[in-house]
Structures are given as C-alpha cells and as structure tokens.
C-alpha positions as a Markdown table, in Angstrom:
| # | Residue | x | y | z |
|---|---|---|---|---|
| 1 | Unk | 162.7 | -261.6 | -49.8 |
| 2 | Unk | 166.2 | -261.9 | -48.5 |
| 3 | Unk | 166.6 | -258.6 | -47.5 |
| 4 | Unk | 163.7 | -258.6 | -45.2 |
| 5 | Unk | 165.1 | -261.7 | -43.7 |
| 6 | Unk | 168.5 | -259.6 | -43.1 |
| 7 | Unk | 166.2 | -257.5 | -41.6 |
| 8 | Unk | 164.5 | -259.2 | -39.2 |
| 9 | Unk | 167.3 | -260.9 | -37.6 |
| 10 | Unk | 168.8 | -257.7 | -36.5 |
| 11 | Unk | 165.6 | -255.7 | -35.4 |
| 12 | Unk | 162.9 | -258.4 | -34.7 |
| 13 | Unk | 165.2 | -261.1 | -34.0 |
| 14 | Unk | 162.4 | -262.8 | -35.7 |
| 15 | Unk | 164.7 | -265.4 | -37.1 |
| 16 | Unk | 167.9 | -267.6 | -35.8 |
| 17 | Unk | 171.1 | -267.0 | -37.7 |
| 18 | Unk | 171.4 | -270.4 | -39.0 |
| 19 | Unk | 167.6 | -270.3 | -40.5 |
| 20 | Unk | 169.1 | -266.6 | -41.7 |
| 21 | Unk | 171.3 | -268.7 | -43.6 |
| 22 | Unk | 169.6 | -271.4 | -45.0 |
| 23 | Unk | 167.2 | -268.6 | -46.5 |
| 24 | Unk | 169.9 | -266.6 | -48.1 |
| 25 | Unk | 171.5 | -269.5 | -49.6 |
| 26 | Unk | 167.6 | -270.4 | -50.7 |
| 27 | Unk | 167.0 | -267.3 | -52.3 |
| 28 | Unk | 170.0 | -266.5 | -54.0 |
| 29 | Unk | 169.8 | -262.9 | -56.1 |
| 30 | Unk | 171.7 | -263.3 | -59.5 |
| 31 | Unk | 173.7 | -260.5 | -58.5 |
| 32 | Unk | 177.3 | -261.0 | -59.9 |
| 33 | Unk | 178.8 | -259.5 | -56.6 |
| 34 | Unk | 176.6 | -261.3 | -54.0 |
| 35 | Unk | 178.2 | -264.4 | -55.4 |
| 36 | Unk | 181.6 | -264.6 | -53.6 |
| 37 | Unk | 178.8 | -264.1 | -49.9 |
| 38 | Unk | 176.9 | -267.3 | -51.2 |
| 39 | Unk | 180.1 | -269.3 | -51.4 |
| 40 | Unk | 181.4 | -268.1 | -47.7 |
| 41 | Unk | 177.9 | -268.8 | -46.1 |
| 42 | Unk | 178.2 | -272.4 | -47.7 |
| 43 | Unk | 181.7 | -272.7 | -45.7 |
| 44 | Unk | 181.2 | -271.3 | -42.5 |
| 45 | Unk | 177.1 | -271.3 | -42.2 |
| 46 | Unk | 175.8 | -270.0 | -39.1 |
| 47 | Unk | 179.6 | -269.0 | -37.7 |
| 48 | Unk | 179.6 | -266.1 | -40.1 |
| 49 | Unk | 179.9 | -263.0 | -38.8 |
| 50 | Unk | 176.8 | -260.0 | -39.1 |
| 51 | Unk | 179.3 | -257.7 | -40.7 |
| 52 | Unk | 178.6 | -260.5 | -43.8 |
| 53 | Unk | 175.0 | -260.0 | -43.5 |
| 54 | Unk | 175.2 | -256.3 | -43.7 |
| 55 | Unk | 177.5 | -256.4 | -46.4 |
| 56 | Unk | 175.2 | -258.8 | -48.2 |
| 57 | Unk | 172.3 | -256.6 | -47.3 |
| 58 | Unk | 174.3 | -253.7 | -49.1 |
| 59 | Unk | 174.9 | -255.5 | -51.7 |
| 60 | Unk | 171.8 | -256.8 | -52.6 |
| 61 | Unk | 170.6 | -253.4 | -52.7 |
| 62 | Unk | 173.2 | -252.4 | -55.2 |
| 63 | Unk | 175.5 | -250.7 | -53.0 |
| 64 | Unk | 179.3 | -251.4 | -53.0 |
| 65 | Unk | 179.7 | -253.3 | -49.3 |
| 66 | Unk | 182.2 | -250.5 | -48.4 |
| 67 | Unk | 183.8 | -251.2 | -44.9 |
| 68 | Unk | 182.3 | -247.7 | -43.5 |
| 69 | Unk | 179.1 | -248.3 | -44.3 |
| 70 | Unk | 179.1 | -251.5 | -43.1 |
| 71 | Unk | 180.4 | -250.4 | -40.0 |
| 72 | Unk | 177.5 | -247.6 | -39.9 |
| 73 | Unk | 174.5 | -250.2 | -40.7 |
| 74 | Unk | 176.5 | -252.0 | -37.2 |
| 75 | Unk | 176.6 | -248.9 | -35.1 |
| 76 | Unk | 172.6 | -248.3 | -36.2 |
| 77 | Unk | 171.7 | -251.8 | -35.6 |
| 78 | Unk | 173.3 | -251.9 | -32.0 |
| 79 | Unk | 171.4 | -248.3 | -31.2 |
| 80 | Unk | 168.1 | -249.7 | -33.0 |
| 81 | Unk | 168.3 | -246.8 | -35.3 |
| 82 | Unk | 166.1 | -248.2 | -38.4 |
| 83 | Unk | 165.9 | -244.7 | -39.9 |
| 84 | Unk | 170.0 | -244.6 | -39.9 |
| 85 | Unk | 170.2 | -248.0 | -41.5 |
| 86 | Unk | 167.2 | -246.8 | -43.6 |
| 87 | Unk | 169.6 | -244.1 | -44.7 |
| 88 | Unk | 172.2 | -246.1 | -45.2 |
| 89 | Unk | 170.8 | -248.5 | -47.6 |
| 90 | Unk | 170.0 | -245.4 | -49.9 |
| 91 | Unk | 172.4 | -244.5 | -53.0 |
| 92 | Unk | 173.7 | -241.1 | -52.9 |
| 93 | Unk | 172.5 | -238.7 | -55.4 |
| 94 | Unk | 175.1 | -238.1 | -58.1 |
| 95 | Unk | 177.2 | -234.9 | -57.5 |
| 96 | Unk | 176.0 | -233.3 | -60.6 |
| 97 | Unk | 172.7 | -233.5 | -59.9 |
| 98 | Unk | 172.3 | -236.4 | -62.9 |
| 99 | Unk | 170.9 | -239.5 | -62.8 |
C-alpha cells in the first residue's frame, strides 16, 4: 500500500525516494484529489519535495492536505513522533457530535 510506503521512507528509511516514487506512481488510488500529486511526481520524480509526500499521504487518507497539517506531519517526522503523525492522519470528530 502506498501509504505504508510514505511511511517507511520517513521512519524506516526503508525505501529511497526515487523507488518512493516509482511506487506511488505504481499504485495510483482513484482518488479525484490525489490526481493533480500523480501528475507532479511524473514531472519532477525524485526532486519532489517531502512536503508532497505528506500531503499525498493526507490525502490518500481522505484529509484535505491543509498546509498546517502538513507542516505538523513535518515537525513529527523530524522529532520521530509516530503517535503525533498518527494523530494527525485522524479526521476530527464532527463538532456536533454527528457522524
């Protein structure tokens, strides 16, 4: 899965950032707004910054890649904070209570 991938790279480091690539761009998710990430990481490939991984990751988790959030999953990657990037990939509960 794609997201695990994502994953790796930035705890494990298990994978390279060009074979990061090639596996997102394998395993594309039919997500209407991952779409526009698949196009850039044809373009620039392995250049990409991680911010477009994270906002990918967010994304193919059904979360709006909001620039705050993706600066939050940056700040828990460089601490190696999985629980906060855990967190962060979570939707918020709706204010009402509602689901």
């Amino acid at each position: 899965m794609t997201t695990d991938a994502i994953d790796a790279y930035f705890f494990e480091k298990a994978i390279s950032k060009a074979a990061l690539v090639e596996r997102i761009l394998r395993d594309r998710s039919e997500r209407p707004a991952a779409q526009p990430y698949y196009r850039a990481f044809e373009l620039v490939g392995a250049r990409a910054a991680d911010e477009a991984f994270l906002a990918l990751r967010l994304v193919l988790t059904g979360l709006p890649a909001e620039d705050d959030r993706v600066q939050r999953l940056r700040e828990a990657v460089a601490a190696g904070d999985r629980a906060a990037y855990g967190r962060e990939l979570i939707a918020p509960a709706p204010a009402d209570g509602n689901t």
